[in-house]
DRENPA-391375 format. One record per residue (C-alpha): y, z, x; residue number from 1; residue in three letters. Coordinates in Angstrom, 3 decimals. Layout:
<rec><y>Y</y><z>Z</z><x>X</x><pos>NUM</pos><code>ALA</code></rec>
...
This chain:
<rec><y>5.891</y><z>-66.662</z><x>22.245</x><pos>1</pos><code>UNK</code></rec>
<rec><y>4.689</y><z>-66.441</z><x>18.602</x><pos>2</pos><code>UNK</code></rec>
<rec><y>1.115</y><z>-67.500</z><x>19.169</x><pos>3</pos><code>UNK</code></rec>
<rec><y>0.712</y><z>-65.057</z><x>21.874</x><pos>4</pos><code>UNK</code></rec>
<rec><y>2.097</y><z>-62.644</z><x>19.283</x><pos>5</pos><code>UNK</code></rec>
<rec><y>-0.130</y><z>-63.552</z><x>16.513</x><pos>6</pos><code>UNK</code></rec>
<rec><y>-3.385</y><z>-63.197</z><x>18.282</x><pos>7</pos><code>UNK</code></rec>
<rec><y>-2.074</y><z>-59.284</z><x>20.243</x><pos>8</pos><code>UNK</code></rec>
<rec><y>-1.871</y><z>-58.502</z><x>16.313</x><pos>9</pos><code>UNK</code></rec>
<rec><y>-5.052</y><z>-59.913</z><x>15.466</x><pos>10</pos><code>UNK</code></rec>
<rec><y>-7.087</y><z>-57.633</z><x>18.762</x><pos>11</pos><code>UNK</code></rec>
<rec><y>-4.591</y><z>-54.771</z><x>17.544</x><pos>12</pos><code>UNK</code></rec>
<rec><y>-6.099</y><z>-55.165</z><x>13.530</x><pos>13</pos><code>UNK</code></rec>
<rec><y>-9.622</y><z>-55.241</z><x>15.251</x><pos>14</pos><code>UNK</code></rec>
<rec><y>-8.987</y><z>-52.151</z><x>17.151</x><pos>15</pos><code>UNK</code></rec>
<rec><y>-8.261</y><z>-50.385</z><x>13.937</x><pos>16</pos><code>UNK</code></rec>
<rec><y>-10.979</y><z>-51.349</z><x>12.136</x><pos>17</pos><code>UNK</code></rec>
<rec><y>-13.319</y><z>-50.400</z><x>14.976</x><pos>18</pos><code>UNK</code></rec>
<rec><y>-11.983</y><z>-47.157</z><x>14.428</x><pos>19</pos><code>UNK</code></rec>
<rec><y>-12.636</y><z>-47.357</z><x>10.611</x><pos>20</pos><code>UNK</code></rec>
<rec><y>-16.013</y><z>-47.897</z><x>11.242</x><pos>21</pos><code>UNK</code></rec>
<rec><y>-16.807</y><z>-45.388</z><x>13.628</x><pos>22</pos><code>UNK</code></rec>
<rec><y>-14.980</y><z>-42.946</z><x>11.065</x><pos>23</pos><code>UNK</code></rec>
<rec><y>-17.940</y><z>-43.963</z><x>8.089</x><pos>24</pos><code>UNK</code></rec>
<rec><y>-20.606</y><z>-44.011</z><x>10.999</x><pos>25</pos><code>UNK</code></rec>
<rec><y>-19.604</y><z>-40.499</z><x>11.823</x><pos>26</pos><code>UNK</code></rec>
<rec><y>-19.667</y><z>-39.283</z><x>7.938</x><pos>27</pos><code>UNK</code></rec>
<rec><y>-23.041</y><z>-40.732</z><x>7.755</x><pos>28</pos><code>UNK</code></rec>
<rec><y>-24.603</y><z>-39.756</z><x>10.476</x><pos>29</pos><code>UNK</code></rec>
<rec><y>-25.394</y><z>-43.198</z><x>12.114</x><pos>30</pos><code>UNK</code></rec>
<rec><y>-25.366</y><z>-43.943</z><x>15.420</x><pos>31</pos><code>UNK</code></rec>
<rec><y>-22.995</y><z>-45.814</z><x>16.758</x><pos>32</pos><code>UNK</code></rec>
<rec><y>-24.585</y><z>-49.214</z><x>17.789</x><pos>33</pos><code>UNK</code></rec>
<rec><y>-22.260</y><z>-49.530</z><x>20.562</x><pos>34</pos><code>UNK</code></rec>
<rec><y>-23.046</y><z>-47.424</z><x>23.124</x><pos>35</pos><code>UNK</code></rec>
<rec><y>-20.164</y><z>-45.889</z><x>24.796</x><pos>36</pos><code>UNK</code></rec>
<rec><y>-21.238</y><z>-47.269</z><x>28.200</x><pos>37</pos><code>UNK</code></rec>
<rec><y>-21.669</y><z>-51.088</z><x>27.158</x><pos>38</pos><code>UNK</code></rec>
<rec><y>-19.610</y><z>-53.498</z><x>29.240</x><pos>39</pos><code>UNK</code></rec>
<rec><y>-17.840</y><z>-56.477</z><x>26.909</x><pos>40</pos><code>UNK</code></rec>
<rec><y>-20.537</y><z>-58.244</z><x>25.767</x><pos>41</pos><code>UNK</code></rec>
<rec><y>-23.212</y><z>-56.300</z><x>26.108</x><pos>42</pos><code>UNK</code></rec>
<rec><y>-24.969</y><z>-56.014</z><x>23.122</x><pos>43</pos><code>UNK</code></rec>
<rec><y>-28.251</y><z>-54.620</z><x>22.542</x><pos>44</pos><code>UNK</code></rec>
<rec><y>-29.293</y><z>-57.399</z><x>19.546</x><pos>45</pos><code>UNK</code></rec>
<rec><y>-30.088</y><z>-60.578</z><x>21.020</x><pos>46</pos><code>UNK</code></rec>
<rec><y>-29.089</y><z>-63.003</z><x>18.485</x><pos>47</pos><code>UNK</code></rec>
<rec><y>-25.874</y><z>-61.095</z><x>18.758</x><pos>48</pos><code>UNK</code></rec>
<rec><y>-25.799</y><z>-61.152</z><x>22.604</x><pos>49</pos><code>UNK</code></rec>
<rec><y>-27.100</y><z>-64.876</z><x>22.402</x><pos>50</pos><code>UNK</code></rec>
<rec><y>-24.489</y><z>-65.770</z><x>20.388</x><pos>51</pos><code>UNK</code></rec>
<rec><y>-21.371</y><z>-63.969</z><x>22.187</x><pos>52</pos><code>UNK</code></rec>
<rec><y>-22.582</y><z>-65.768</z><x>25.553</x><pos>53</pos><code>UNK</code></rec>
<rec><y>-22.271</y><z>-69.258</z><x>23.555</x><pos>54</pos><code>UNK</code></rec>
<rec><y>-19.042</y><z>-68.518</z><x>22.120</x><pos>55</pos><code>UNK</code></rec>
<rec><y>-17.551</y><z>-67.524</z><x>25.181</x><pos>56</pos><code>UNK</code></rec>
<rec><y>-18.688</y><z>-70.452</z><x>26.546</x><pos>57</pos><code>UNK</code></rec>
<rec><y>-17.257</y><z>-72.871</z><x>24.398</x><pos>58</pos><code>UNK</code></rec>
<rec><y>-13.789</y><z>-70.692</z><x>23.656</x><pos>59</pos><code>UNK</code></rec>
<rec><y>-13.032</y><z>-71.086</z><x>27.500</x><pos>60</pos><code>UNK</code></rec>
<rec><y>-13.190</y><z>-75.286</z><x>27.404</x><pos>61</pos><code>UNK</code></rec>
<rec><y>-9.385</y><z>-75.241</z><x>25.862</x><pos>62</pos><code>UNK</code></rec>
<rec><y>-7.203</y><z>-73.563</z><x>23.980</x><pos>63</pos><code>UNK</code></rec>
<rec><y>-8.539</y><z>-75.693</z><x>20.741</x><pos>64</pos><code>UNK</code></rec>
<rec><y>-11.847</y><z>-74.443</z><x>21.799</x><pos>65</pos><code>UNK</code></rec>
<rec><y>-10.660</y><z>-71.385</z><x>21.620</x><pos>66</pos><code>UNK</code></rec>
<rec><y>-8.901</y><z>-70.999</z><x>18.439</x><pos>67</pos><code>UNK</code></rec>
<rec><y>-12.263</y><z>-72.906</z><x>17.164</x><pos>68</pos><code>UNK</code></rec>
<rec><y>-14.368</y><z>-70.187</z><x>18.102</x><pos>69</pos><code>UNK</code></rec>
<rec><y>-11.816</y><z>-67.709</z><x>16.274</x><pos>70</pos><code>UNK</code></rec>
<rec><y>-12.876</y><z>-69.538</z><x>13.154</x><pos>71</pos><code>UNK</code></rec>
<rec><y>-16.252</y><z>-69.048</z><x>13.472</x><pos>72</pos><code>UNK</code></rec>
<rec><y>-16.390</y><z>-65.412</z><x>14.099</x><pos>73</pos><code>UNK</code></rec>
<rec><y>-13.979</y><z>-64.715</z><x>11.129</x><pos>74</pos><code>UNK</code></rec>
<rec><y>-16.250</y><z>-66.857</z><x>8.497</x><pos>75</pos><code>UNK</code></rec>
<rec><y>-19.313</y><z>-65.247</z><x>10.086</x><pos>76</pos><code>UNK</code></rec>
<rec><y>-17.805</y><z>-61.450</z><x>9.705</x><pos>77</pos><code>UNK</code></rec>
<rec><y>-16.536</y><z>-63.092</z><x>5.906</x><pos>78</pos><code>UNK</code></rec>
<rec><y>-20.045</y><z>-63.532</z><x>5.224</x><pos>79</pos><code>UNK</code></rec>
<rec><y>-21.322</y><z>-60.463</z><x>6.670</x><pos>80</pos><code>UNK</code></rec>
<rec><y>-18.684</y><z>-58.459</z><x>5.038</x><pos>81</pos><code>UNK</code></rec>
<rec><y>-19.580</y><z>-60.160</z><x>1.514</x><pos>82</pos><code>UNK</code></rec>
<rec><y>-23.111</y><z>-59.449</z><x>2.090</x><pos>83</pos><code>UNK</code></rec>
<rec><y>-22.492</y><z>-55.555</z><x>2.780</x><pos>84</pos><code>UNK</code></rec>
<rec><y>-20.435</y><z>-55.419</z><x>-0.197</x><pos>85</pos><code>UNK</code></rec>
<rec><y>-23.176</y><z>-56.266</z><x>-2.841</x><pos>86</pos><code>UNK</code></rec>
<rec><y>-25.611</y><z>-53.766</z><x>-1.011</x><pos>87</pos><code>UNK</code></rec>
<rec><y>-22.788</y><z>-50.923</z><x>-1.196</x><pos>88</pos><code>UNK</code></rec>
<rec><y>-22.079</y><z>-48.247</z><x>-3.707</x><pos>89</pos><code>UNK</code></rec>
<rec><y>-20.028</y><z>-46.227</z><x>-1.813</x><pos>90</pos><code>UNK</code></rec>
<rec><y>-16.324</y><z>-46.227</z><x>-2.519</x><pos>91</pos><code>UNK</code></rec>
<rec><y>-15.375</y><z>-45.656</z><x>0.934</x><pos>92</pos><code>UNK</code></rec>
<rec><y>-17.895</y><z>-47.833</z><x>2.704</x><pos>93</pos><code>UNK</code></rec>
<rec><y>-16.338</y><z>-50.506</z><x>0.235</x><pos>94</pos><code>UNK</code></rec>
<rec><y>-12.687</y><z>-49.666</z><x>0.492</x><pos>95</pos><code>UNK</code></rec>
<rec><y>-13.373</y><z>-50.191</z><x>4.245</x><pos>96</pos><code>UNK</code></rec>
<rec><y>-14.801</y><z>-53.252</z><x>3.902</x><pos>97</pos><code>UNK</code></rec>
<rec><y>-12.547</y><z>-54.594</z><x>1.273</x><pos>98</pos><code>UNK</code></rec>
<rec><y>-9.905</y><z>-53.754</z><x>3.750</x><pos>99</pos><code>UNK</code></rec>
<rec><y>-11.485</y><z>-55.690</z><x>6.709</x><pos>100</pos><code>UNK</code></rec>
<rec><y>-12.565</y><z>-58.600</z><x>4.384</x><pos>101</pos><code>UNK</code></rec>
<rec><y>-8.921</y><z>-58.901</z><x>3.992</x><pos>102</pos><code>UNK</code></rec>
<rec><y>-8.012</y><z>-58.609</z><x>7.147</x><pos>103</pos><code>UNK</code></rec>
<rec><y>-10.761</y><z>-61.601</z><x>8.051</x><pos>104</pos><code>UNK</code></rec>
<rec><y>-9.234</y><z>-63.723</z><x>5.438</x><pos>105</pos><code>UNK</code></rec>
<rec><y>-5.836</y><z>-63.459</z><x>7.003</x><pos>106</pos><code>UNK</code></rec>
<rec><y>-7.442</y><z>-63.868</z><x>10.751</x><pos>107</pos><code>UNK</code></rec>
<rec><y>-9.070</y><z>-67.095</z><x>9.654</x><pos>108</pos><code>UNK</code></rec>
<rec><y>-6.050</y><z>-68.643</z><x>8.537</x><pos>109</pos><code>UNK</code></rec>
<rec><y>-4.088</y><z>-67.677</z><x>11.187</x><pos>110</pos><code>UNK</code></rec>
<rec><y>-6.591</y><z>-69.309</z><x>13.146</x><pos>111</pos><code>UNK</code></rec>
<rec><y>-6.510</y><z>-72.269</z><x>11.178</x><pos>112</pos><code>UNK</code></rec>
<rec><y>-2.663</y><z>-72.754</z><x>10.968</x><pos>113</pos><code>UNK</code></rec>
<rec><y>-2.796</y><z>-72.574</z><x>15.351</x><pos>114</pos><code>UNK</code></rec>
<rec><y>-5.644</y><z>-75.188</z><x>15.137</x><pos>115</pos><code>UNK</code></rec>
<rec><y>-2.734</y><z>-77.743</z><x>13.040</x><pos>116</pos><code>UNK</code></rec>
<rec><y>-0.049</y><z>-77.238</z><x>15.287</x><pos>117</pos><code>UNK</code></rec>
């Protein structure tokens, strides 16, 4: 099923990039906000934590839902991603998020061409 497809290579692309952050969190010597014990969803920021619970919520009303809530995590990590950018000089913190800026971009419209059909 091509949907089912898509969104396996959309957690895959996340798992990578998880990786290509703990990579530049390891050069820098920053500790890794996720601790290596954290259940899904347990995150130590509440707005963060507050924010997971509500999408969860709403993503498991329908598939629409669903793909909805896909939407608004990619624009939200868009707009995170822009504002790291403009507080980076660092050609490999930016190549990294270049690369998952891209990757975003792509995400969202995936998202958005499963919320048309």
């Amino acid at each position: 099923h091509l949907e089912h497809q898509g969104l396996d290579n959309i957690a895959a692309s996340e798992s990578r990039h998880m990786e290509s952050v703990k990579t530049l969190l390891d050069r820098y010597g920053v500790d890794d906000p996720v601790a290596a014990d954290a259940g899904i969803g347990d995150f130590t920021d509440l707005e963060i934590r507050t924010l997971y619970t509500q999408l969860v919520a709403l993503g498991s009303q329908s598939r629409t839902e669903a793909l909805k809530v896909g939407v608004t995590i990619e624009e939200k990590d868009i707009a995170d991603l822009e504002e790291s950018l403009a507080a980076t000089e660092h050609a490999d913190i930016t190549q990294v998020l270049e690369n998952l800026l891209s990757a975003s971009e792509n995400h969202l419209a995936a998202f958005s061409r499963l919320l048309t059909r």
